[in-house]
C-alpha positions as a LaTeX table, in Angstrom:
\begin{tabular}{lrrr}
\hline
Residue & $x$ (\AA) & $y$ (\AA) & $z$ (\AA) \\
\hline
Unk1 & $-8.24$ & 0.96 & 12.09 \\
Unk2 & $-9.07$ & $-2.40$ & 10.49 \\
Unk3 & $-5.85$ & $-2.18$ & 8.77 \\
Unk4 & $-3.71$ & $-1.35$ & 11.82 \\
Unk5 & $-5.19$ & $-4.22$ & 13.31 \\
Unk6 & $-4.52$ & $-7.14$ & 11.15 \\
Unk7 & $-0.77$ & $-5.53$ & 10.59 \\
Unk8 & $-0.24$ & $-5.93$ & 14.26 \\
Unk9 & $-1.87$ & $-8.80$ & 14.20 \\
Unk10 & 1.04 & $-10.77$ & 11.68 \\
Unk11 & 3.74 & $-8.75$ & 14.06 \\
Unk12 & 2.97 & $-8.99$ & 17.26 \\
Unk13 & $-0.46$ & $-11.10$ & 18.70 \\
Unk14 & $-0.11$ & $-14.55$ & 19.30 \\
Unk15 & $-2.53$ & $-15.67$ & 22.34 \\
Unk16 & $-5.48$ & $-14.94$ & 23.89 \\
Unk17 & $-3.74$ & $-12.53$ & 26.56 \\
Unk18 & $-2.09$ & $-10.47$ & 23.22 \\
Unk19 & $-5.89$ & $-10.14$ & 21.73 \\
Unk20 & $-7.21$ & $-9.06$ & 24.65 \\
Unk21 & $-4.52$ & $-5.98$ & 24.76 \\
Unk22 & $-4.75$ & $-5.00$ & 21.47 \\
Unk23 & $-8.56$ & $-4.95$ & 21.43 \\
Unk24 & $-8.32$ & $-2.63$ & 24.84 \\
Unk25 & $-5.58$ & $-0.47$ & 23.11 \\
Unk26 & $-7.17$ & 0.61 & 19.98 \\
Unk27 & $-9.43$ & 3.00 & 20.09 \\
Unk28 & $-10.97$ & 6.12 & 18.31 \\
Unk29 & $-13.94$ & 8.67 & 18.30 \\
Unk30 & $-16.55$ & 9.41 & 15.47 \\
Unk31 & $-19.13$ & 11.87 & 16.11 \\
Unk32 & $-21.66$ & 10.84 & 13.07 \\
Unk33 & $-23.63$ & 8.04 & 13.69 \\
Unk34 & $-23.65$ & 6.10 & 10.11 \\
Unk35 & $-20.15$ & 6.08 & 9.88 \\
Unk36 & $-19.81$ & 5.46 & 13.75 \\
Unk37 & $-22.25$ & 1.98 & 12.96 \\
Unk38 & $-19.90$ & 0.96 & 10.22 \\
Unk39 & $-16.82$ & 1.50 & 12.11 \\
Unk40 & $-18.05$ & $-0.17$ & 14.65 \\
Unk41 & $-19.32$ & $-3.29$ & 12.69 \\
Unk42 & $-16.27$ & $-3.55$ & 11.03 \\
Unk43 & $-14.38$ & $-3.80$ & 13.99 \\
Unk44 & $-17.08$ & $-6.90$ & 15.15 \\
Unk45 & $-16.24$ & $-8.31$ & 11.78 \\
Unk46 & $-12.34$ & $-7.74$ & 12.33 \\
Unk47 & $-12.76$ & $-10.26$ & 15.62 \\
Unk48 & $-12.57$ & $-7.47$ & 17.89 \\
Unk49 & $-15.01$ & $-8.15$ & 20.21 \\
Unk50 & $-15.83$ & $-5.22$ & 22.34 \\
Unk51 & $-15.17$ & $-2.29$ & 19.96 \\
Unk52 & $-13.24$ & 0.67 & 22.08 \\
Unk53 & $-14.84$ & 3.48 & 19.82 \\
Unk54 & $-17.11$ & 6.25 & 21.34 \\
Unk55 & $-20.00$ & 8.39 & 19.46 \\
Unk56 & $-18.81$ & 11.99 & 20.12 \\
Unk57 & $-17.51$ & 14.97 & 18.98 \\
Unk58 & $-13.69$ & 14.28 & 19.47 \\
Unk59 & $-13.04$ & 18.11 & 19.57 \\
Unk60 & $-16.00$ & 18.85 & 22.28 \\
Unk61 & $-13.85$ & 18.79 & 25.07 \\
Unk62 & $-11.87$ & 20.91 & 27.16 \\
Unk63 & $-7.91$ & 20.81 & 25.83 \\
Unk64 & $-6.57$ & 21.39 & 28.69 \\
Unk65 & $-8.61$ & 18.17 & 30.17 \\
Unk66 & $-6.74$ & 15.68 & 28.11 \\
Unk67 & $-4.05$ & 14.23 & 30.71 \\
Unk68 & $-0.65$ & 11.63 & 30.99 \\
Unk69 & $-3.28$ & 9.08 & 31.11 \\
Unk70 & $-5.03$ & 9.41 & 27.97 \\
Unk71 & $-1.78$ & 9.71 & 25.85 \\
Unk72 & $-0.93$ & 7.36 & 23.15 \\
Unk73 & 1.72 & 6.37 & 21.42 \\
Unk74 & 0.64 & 6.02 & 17.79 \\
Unk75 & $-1.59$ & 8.31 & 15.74 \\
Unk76 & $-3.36$ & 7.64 & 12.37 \\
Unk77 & $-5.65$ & 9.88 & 11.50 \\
Unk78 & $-7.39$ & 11.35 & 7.98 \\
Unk79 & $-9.13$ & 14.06 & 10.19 \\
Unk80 & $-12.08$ & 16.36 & 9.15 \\
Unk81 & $-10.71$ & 19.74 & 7.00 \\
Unk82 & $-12.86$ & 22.40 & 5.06 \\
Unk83 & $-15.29$ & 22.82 & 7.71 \\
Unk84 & $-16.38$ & 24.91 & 10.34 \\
Unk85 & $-16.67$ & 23.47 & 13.55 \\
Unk86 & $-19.76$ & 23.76 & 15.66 \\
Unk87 & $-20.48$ & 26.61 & 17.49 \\
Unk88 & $-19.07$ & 27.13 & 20.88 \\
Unk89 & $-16.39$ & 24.17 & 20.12 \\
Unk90 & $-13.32$ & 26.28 & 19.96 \\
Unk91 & $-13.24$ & 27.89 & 23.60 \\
Unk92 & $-12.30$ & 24.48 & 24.71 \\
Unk93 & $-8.51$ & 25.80 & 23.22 \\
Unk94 & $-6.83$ & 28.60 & 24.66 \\
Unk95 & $-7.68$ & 31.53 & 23.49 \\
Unk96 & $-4.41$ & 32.08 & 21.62 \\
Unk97 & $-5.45$ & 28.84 & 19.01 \\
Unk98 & $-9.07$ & 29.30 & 18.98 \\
Unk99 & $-10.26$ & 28.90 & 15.54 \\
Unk100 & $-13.29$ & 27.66 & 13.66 \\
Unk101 & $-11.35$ & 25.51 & 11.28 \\
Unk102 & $-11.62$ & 22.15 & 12.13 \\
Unk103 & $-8.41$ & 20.98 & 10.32 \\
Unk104 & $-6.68$ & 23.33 & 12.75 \\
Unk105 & $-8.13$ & 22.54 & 16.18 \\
Unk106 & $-7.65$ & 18.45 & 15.10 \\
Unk107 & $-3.72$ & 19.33 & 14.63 \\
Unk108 & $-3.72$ & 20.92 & 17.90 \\
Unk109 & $-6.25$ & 17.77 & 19.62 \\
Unk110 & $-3.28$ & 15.22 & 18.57 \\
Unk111 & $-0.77$ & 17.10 & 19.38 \\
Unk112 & $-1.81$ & 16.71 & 22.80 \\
Unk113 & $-3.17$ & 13.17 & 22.28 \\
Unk114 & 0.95 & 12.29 & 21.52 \\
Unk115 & 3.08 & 11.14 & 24.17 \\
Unk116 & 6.36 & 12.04 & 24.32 \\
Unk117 & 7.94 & 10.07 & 21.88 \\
Unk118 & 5.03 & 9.27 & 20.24 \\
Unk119 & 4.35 & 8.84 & 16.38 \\
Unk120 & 1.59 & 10.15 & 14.33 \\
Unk121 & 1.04 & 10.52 & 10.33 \\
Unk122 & $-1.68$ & 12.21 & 9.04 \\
Unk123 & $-3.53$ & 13.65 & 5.83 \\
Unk124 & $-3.59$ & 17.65 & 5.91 \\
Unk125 & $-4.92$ & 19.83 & 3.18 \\
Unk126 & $-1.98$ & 21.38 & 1.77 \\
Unk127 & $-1.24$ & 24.83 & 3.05 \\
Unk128 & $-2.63$ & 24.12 & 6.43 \\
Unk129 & 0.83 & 25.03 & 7.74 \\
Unk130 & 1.01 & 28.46 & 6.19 \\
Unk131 & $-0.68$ & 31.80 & 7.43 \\
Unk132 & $-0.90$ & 34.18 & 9.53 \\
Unk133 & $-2.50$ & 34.86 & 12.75 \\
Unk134 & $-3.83$ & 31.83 & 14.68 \\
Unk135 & $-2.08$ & 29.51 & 12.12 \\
Unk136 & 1.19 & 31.04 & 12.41 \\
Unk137 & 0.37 & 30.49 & 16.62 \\
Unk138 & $-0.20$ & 26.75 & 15.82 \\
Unk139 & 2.05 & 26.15 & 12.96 \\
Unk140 & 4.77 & 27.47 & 16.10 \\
Unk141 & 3.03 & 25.35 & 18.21 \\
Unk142 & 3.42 & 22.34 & 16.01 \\
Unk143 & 6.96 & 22.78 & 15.10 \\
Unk144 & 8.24 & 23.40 & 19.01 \\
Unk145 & 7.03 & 20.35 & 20.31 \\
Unk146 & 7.30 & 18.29 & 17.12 \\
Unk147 & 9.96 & 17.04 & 14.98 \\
Unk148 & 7.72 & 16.81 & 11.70 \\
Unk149 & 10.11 & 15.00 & 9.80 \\
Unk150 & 8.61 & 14.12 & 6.12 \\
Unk151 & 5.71 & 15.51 & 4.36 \\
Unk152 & 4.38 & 13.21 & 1.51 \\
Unk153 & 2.83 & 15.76 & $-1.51$ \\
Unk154 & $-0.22$ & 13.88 & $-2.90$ \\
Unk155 & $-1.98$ & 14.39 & $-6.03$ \\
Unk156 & $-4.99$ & 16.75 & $-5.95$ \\
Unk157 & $-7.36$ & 13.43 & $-7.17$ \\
Unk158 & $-6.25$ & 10.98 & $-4.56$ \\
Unk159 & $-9.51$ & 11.88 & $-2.93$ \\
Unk160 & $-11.63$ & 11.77 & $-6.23$ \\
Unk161 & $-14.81$ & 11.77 & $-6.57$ \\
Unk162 & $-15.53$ & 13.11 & $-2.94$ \\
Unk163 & $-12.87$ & 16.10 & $-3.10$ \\
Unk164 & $-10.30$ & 17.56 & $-5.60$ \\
Unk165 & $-8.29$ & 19.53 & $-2.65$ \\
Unk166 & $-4.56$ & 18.86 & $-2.67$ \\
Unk167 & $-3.34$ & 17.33 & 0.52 \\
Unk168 & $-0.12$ & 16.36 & 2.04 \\
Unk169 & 0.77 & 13.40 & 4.00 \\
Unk170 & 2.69 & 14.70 & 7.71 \\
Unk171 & 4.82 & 12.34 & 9.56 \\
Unk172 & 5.83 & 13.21 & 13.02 \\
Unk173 & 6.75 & 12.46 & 16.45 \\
Unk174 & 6.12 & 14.47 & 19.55 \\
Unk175 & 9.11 & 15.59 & 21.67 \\
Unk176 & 11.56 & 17.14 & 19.73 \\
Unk177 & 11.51 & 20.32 & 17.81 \\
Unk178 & 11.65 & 20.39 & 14.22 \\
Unk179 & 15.16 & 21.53 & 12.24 \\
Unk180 & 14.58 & 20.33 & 8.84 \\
Unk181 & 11.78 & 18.75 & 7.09 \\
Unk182 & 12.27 & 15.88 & 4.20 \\
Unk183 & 9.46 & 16.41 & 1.55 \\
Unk184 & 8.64 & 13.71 & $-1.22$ \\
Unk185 & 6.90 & 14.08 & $-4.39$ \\
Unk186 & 4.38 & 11.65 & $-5.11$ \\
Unk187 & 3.86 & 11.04 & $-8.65$ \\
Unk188 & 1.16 & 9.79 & $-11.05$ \\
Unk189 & 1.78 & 6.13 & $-12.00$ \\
Unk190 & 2.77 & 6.69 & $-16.23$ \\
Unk191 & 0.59 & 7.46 & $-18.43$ \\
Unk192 & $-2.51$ & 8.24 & $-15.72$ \\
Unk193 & $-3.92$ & 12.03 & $-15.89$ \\
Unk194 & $-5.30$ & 11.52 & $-12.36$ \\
Unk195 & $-6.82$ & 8.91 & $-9.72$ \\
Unk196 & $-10.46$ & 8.39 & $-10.15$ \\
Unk197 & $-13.23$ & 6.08 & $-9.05$ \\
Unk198 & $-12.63$ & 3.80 & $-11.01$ \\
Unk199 & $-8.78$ & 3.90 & $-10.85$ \\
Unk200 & $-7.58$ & 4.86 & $-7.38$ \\
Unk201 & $-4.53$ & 5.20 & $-5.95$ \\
Unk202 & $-2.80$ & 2.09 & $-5.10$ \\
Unk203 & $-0.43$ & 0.02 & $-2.52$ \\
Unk204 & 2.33 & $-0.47$ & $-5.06$ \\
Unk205 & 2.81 & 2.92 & $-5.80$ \\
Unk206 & 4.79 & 3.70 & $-1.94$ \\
Unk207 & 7.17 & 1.23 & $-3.05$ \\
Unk208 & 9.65 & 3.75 & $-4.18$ \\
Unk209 & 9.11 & 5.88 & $-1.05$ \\
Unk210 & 8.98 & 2.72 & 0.97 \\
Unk211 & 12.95 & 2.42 & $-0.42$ \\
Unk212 & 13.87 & 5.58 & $-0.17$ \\
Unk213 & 12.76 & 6.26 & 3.23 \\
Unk214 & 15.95 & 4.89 & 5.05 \\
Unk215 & 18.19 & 5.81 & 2.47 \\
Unk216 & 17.65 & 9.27 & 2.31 \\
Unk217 & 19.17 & 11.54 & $-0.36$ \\
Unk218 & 17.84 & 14.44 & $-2.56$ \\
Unk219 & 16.51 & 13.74 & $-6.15$ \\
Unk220 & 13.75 & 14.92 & $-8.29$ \\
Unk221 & 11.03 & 13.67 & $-6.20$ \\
Unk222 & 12.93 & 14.61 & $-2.75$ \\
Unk223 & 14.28 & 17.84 & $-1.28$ \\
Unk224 & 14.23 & 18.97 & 2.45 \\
Unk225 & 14.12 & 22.56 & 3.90 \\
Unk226 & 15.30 & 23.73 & 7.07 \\
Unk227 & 12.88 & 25.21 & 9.16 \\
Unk228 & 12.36 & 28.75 & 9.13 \\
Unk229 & 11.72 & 28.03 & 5.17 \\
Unk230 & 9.33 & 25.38 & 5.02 \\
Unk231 & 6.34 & 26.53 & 2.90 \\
Unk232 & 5.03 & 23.66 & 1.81 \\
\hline
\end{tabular}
């Protein structure tokens, strides 16, 4: 959030009045409350006064509840995956998308978050899309009323030493089905076996996908798939 801030901040804010939207715009959900005290802190030490972030469970809510009103139009988001959700928490979704994993009730939660037209990119464990059964209900879902555009392959360290899962990087925006989806490879900087503490991923390395991204074409790191194939 920090980071969204200060970009907007170069683009966009340039008086009091601008500050005062931006700091009434932003906002977000955490349901623990260490890392709801840092994010909160950090938003204090950011020079955003009244931090807009609540201490709940983001999913504890009825689906159907979520209005026009509530909608945004921009969505970044790393959300929880490889756990169950509390007890009780998936009969807030109809019945046909009730699950217990959390990865899969978060996809659904932004998905009605979006406004039409709206943007979101997110971090997904990879195979999240694929399935049967409820997934194949959302991955439907997901795909009719979203044109999920590019999906960024990550290395399965990007998240070392915390988690070794492979996860994917989904770009989409909310409106529009999807007919094809752009898939990029990203790649180990030379001569690096894998991220670690000590040697995390870095800024630099989305240059090339940075370029690319507007100048689309198919190469060894890119390929896209029409849907209807799109196993990721």
């Amino acid at each position: 959030m920090t980071s969204a801030i200060e970009n907007i901040r170069k683009q966009d804010v340039h008086s009091v009045e601008y500050l005062k939207v931006l700091e009434e715009t932003i906002r977000g959900q955490e349901l623990k409350p260490l890392p709801f005290m840092l994010c909160v802190t950090n938003l204090i030490l950011h020079d955003i006064e009244v931090p807009n972030v609540m201490n709940m469970d983001s999913l504890n809510r009825e689906y159907t509840s979520i209005g026009a009103k509530e909608r945004v139009d921009v969505i970044l988001a790393n959300p929880p995956f490889g756990a169950s959700v509390s007890d009780g928490v998936e009969t807030n979704y109809p019945a046909a998308f009730r699950t217990t994993e959390s990865a899969d009730l978060f996809l659904l939660l932004m998905i009605r978050y979006l406004r039409d037209g709206g943007r979101a990119a997110i971090v997904l464990p990879d195979g999240s899309l694929t399935g049967d059964g409820v997934k194949q209900r959302i991955r439907e879902e997901f795909l009719t009323q979203c044109n999920v555009h590019t999906i960024v392959r990550l290395q399965n360290s990007v998240f070392q030493p915390y988690a070794s899962v492979a996860t994917n990087l989904l770009f989409f925006t909310k409106g529009e089905p999807t007919k094809e989806i752009w898939y990029w490879e990203h790649k180990l900087p030379e001569g690096q076996k894998s991220y670690s503490k000590t040697k995390p991923i870095q800024k630099s390395e989305f240059a090339s996908i940075k370029e690319w991204w507007s100048k689309r074409v198919e190469n060894e790191q890119a390929w896209r798939v029409p849907v209807g194939n799109t196993a990721p």
